[in-house]
C-alpha positions in Angstrom: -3.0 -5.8 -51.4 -1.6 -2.3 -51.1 1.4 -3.1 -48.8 2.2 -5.8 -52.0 1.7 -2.9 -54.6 3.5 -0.3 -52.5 6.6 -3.1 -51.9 6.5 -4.3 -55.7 7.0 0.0 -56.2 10.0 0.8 -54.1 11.2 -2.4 -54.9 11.6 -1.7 -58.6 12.0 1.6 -58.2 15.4 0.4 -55.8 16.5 -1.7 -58.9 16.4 0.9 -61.7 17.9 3.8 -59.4 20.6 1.5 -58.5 20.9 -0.6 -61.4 20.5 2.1 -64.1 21.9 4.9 -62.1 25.0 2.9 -61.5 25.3 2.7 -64.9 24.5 6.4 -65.8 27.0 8.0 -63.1 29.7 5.5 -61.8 30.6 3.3 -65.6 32.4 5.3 -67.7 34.0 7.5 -64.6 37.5 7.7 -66.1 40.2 5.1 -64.0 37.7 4.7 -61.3 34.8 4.0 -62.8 32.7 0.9 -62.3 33.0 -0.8 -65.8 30.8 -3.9 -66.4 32.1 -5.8 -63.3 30.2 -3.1 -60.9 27.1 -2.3 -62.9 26.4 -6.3 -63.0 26.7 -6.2 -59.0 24.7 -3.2 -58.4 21.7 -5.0 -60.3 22.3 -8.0 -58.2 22.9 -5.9 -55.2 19.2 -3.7 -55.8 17.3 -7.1 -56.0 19.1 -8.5 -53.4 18.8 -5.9 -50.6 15.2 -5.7 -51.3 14.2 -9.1 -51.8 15.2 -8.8 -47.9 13.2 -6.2 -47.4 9.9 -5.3 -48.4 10.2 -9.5 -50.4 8.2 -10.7 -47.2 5.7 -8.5 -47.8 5.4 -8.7 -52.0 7.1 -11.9 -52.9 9.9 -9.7 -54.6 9.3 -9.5 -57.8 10.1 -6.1 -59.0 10.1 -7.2 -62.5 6.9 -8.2 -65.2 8.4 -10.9 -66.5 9.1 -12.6 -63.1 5.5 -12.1 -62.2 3.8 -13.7 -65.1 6.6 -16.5 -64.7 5.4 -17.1 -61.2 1.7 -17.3 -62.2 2.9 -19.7 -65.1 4.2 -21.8 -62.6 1.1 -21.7 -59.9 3.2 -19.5 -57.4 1.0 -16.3 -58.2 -2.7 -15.3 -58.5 -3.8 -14.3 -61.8 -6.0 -11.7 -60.2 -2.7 -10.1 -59.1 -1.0 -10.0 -62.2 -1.9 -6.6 -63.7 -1.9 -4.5 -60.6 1.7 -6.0 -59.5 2.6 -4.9 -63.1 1.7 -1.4 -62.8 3.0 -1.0 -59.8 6.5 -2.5 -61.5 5.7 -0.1 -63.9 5.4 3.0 -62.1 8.4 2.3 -59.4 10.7 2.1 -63.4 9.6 5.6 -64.2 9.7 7.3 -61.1 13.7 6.2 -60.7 14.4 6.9 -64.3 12.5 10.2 -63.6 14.7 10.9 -60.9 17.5 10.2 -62.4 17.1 12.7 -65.5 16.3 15.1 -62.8 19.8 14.5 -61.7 21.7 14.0 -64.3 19.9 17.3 -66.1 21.3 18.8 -62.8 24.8 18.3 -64.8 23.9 19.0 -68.1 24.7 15.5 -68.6 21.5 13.9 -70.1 21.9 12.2 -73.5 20.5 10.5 -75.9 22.9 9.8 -78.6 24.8 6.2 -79.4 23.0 2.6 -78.3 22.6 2.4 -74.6 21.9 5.9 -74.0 20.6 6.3 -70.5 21.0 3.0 -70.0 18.5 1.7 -72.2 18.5 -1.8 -74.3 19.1 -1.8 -78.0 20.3 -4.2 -80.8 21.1 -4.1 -84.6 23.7 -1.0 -83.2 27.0 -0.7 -83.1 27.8 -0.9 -79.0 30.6 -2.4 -76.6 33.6 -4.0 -78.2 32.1 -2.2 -81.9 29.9 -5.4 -82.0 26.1 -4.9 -83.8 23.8 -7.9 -82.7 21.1 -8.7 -84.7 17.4 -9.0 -83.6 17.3 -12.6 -83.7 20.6 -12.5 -81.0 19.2 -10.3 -79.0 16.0 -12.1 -78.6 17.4 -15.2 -77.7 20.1 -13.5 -75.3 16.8 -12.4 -73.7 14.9 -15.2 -74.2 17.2 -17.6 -72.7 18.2 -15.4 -70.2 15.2 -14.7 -68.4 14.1 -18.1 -68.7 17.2 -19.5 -66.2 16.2 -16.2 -64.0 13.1 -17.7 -63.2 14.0 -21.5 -62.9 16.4 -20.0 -60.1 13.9 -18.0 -58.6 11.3 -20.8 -58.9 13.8 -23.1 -57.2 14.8 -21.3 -54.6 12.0 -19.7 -53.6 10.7 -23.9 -53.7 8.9 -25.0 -50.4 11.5 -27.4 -50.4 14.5 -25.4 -50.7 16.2 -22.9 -48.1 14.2 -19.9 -47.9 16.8 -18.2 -46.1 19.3 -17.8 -49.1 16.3 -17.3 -51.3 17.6 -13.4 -52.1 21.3 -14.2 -52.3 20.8 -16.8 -55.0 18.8 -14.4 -57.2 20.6 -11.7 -56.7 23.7 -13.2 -57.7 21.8 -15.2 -60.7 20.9 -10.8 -61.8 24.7 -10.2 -61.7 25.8 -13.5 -63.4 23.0 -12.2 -65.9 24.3 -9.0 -66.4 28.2 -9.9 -66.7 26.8 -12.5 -70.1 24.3 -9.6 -71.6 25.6 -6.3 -70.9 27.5 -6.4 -74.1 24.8 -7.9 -76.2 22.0 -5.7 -75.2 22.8 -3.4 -72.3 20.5 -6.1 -70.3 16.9 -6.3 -69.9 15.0 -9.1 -68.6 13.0 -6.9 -67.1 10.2 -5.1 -69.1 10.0 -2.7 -66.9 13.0 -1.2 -66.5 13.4 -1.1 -70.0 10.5 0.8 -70.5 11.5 3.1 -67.9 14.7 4.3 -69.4 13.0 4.1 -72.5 10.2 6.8 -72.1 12.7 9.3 -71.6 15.0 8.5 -74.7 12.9 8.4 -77.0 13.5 7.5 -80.9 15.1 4.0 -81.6 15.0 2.6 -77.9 10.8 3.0 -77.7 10.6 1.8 -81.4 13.0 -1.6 -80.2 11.7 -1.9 -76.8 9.1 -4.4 -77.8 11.9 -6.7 -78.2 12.6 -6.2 -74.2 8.7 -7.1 -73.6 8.4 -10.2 -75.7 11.4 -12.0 -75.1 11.8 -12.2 -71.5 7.7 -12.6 -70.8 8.3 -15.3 -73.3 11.3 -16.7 -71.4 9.3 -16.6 -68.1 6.7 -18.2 -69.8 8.6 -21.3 -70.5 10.9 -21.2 -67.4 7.1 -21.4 -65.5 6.3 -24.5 -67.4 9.4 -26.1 -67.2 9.8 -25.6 -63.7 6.2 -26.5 -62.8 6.0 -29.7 -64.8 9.7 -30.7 -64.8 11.0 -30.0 -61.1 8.2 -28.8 -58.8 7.0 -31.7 -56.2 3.5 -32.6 -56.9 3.0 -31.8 -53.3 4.7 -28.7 -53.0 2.7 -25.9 -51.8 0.7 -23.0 -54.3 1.3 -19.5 -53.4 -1.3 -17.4 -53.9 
């Protein structure tokens, strides 16, 4: 069980330093920056490259939302649950820790305008000048998370090709990112929105509830979908 825990940490800790920090440092980097194109890779990229490896060990789920949509869907034990989340929880803030520490080392942290430090927000003015409201975000979220986890339900499948397990969702984050970036700087993931969170303060901690509800909810009926709708009757249980 701690190998899992220790896996489930660097793993999410991989995703929001290279996720977020791509974001931070390489986006805005006048005519060479990244844009949204490159911060949607480097999301897939992080849960890629570690689905690979430390996913063997884990499962590779580096993400809340993904875990209670597993145990939804009778791929995860429930007496796993909360430690995996923790785990999830502390890899977040020890990346977004480190990357205040580096940033800070430029006198470039910031918390002013939605999307500061990468964090998620709606109902505020962001890409493009657009504001969406609560109820879009949610759904964005919603919907969002739950097609995350049919994919990683299906391909993770006993009767699918393990082997291109990590490339699938990986590219399924980046295809995720390059449809939500604009509407909510992209969550489906509760914990690295509470990450980047914690160290911005103000309106992103009073809105991050939206980035806990709506993907766990999304998981919630991706699990049941999947597990009633596609999943063999003989296909094996995970535990």
């Amino acid at each position: 069980m701690t190998k899992k825990l220790f896996a489930e940490f660097f793993g999410t800790f991989w995703l929001v330093f290279g996720g977020c920090g791509s974001a931070v440092f390489a986006a805005g980097v006048p005519d060479i920056g990244i844009g949204l194109l490159g911060v949607s890779l480097a999301f897939g990229l992080t849960v890629l490259t570690m689905a690979y490896a430390v996913g063997h060990i884990s499962g590779g789920h580096f993400n809340p939302a993904v875990s209670v949509g597993l145990w939804i869907g009778g791929r995860f034990s429930a007496s796993e649950l909360v430690p995996y989340i923790i785990a999830q929880l502390l890899g977040a803030v020890a990346a977004a820790a480190c990357l205040y520490t580096i940033l800070n080392g430029a006198g470039a942290f910031s918390t002013d305008g939605p999307g500061a430090f990468a964090t998620n927000f709606y109902d505020m003015p962001g890409y493009y000048g657009r504001s969406y409201s609560m109820v879009a975000a949610f759904l964005a979220e919603f919907l969002l998370t739950a097609f995350f986890l049919i994919i990683i339900l299906g391909a993770t499948d006993k009767w699918a090709n393990g082997k291109f397990a990590g490339i699938a969702i990986g590219l399924a984050l980046t295809l995720i990112h390059l449809i939500s970036i604009p509407i909510t700087n992209t969550s489906v993931n509760p914990a690295r929105s509470t990450s980047q969170a914690l160290f911005v303060g103000g309106e992103a901690l009073s809105q991050l509830w939206l980035f806990w509800v709506a993907p766990i909810l999304g998981a919630v009926v991706a699990g049941i979908i999947y597990k009633f709708l596609f999943q063999k009757k003989d296909s094996s249980v995970a535990a």
